[in-house]
N, C-alpha and C positions, 0 to 999 in steps of 0.2 A: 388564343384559338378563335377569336372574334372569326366570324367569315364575311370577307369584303366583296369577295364576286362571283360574279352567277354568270355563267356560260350557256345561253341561249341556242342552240340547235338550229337556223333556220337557211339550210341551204337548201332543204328538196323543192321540188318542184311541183309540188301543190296538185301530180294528173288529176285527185279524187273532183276537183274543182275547175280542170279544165272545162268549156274555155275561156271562160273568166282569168284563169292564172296562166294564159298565154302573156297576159298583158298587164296584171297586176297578183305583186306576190302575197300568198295569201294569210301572212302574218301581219300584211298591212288593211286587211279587211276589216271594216269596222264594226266595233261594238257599240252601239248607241255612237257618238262622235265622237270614238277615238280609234286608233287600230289595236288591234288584239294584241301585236307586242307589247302594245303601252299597261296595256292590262296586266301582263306577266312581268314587266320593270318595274310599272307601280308595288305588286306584290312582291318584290324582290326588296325594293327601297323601303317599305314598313319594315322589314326582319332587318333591318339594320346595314342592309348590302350598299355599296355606294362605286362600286362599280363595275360596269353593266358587259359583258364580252358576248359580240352576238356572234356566231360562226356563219357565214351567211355564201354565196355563189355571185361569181362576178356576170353571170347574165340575170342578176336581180339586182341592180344600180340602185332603184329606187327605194331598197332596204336601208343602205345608207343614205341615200338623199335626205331620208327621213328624219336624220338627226344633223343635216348641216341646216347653219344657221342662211336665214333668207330675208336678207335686208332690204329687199324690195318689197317682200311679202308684208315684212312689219311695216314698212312707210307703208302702206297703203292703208292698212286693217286701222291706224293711226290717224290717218286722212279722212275716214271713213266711221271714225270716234268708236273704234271696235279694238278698244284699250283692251278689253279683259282679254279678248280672243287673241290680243297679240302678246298680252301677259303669259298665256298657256302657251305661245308656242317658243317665248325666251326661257321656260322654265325646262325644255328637253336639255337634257345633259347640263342645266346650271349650278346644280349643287351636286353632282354626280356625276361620273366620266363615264363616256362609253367607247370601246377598242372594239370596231371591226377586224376580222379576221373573215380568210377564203379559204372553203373547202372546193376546190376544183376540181377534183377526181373523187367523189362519194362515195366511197367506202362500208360503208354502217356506222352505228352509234356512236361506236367505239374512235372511229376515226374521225369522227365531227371533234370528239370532246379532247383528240389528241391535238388535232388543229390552236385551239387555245391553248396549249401549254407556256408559250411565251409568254403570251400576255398576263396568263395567271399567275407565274411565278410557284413559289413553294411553300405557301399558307393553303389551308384549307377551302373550298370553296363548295361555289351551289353548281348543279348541273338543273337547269327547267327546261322540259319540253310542253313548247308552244303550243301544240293540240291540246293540253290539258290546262284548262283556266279553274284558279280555284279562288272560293270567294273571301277570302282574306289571306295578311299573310302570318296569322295563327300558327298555323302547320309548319310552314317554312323556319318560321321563328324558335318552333320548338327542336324541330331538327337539330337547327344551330346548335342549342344549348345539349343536348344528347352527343354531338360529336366535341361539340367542348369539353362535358364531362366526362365520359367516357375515353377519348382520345384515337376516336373509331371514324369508321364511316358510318354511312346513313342512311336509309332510303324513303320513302314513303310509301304506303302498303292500302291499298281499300281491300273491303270483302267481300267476293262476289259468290255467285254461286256458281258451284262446280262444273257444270256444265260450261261455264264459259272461259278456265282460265285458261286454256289449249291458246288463247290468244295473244295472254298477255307474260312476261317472268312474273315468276311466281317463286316465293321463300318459302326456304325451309324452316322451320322455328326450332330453337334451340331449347323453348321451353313456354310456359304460357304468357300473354298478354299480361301487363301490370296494370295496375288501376288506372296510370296516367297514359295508359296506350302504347307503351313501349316493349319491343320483344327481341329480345336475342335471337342473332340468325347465325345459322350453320353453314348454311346452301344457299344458293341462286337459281334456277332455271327457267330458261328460255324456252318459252310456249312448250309445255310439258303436255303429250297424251292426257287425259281428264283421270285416264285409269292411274297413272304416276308422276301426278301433281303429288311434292309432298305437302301442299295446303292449301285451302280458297284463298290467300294472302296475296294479292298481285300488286305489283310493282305500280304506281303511280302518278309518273313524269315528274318526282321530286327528287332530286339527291343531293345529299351534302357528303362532300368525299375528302379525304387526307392527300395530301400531297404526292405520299407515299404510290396512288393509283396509279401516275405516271409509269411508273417501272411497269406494271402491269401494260398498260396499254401498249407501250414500246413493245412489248412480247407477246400482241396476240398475234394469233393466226386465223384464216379465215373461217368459221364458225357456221352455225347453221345460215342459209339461206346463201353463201359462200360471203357474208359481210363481216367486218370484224367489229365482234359485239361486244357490247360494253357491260353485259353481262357475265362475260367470261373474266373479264378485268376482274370484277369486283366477287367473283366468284373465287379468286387465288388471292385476297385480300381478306374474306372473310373463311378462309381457310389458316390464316396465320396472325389476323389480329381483329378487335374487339370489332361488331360487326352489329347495329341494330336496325331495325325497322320500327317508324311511327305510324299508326294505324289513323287514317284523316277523319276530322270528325268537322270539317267546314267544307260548305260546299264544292264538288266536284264537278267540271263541265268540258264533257269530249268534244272537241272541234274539227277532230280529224277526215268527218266529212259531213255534206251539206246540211245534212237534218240535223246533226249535232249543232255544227256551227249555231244554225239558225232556233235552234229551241234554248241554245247556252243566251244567243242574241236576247234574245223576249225573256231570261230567268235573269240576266245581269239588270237589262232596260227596268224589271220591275223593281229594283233596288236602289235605281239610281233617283237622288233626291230631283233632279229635274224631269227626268221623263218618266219615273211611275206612274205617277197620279194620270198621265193623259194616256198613258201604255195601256194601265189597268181597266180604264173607263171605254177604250176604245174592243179590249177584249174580250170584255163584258158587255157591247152590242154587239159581238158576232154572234154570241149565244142567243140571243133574242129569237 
C-alpha cells in the first residue's frame, strides 16, 4: 500500500493574480528560487512518492516546459562554471518521473483528479493542492502510513475557528482525536453554513485516497457551485469504508492569493539555509 503518486491540481487560471498569470502560471511563481510546484514535489518526494502527475491546461505550456530537459540551458550555466546551478536543474524528474496530464474543460475538484486516473493506475495515491504549501513532508508521510494501515482513505484536517469554516469542507468525526492526531470520519461537507458545520476540522489540500475513489468520481454529479466535487467522491467512500483524517501539526502556508502567496514567500525564505540569515537581517531594518 506504499503510495507512489501525488496528483497535482494545476490547471486553473491563477484570475486572484491576474495580471501577472495572464503570462506566467502561478504555480511556477517562485518561492525564494524555485517555483512553488517544486516546493509541493519536493514535499511529495520526502514521504516517499516518486512519481509526480500534475493535471495542468494546455494554454499553460510553460507548466511543462518546466520539467523538459534544456540542453542549451546546461551548456551555458557549464560555460559559465555555474555547475551546481546546472546540477539542480538535471536533478528535475532525475530519480523521479513526472506524467502531465490535460484538463481542458474544468470541471471542479473532482474532475481534475478524474483526469489522472490513467496515469495513476490502481494503487493508492496522494491528491496536493498547490495553494497550500506545507513546511515538511511529516504530514504527507504520516497519512501514508494511516491509509496503509487502516486500508482507507485520508485527508488532512487543520483547526480553525468556527466562524471560518463556511469556506473550506469540513469533517465529520466519528469520534475523538487520538493522541497521534488521527480521527475517524463519518462525513464530508462542503463549505457548511457555521450554524451546521458538524466540526471546526477543515479539509487541508492533502489527501491520500484508495483506488477504490475512482468508481466514485465516475458517478458524480454536478454538486454545489454546479462543479463536480471531490467532496462528494469521498463522501460515498467514507460512507462504506474505513475513512480517517490527520490533524497537521507542520507548518501551513495559503498561497491561494497574493498576501498569502507573499507572507508564505518571507515564512519559507526564513527557513531556507541560504537566504535567512540575509531575509532575517534585512527585516529587521525595516523595523528600525
Amino acid at each position: 500500500m506504499q503510495v507512489r503518486s501525488a496528483v497535482i491540481p494545476a490547471a486553473g487560471l491563477g484570475t486572484r493574480f491576474l495580471p501577472a498569470t495572464k503570462a506566467v502560471p502561478k504555480e511556477l511563481f517562485p518561492i525564494g528560487d524555485q517555483p512553488a510546484i517544486q516546493v509541493v514535489i519536493d514535499e511529495a518526494l520526502g514521504a516517499g512518492i516518486d512519481h509526480i502527475v500534475v493535471v495542468s491546461s494546455r494554454s499553460k505550456p510553460a507548466v511543462a516546459q518546466y520539467f523538459e530537459a534544456d540542453a542549451e540551458l546546461l551548456d551555458a550555466l557549464e560555460a559559465k562554471g555555474k555547475s551546481d546551478t546546472a546540477e539542480r536543474l538535471r536533478a528535475i524528474g532525475r530519480d523521479w518521473r513526472v506524467s502531465i496530464v490535460y484538463q481542458d474543460d474544468p470541471k471542479g475538484l473532482g474532475h481534475a483528479v478524474g483526469c489522472a486516473r490513467e496515469a495513476v493506475g490502481v494503487e493508492p495515491f496522494a491528491v496536493m493542492l498547490p495553494d497550500e504549501l506545507m513546511a515538511s513532508s511529516g504530514l504527507l508521510a504520516q497519512m501514508n502510513g494511516v491509509c496503509s494501515s487502516t486500508g482507507g482513505s485520508v485527508v488532512a484536517v487543520a483547526e480553525v475557528p468556527r466562524h471560518q469554516v463556511s469556506s473550506y469542507g469540513v469533517i465529520d468525526p466519528a469520534g475523538p482525536l487520538s493522541a497521534d492526531g488521527v480521527i475517524a470520519v463519518t462525513d464530508l461537507v462542503e463549505k457548511p453554513p457555521v450554524d451546521e458545520a458538524p466540526s471546526n476540522f477543515i479539509i487541508a489540500g492533502r489527501y491520500v485516497l484508495t483506488a477504490d475513489v475512482w468508481v466514485e468520481i465516475d458517478a458524480l454529479t454536478p454538486g454545489r457551485g454546479g462543479e463536480l466535487q471531490l467532496t462528494d467522491a469521498l463522501r460515498a467512500q467514507a460512507a462504506r469504508s474505513p475513512f480517517h483524517a490527520v490533524l497537521s501539526d507542520v507548518g501551513r502556508y495559503d498561497t491561494g492569493n497574493p498576501l498569502g502567496f507573499l507572507t508564505a514567500s518571507i515564512e519559507l525564505g526564513l527557513t531556507s539555509p541560504e537566504l535567512g540569515t540575509d531575509l532575517r537581517s534585512f527585516l529587521s531594518g525595516l523595523g528600525t
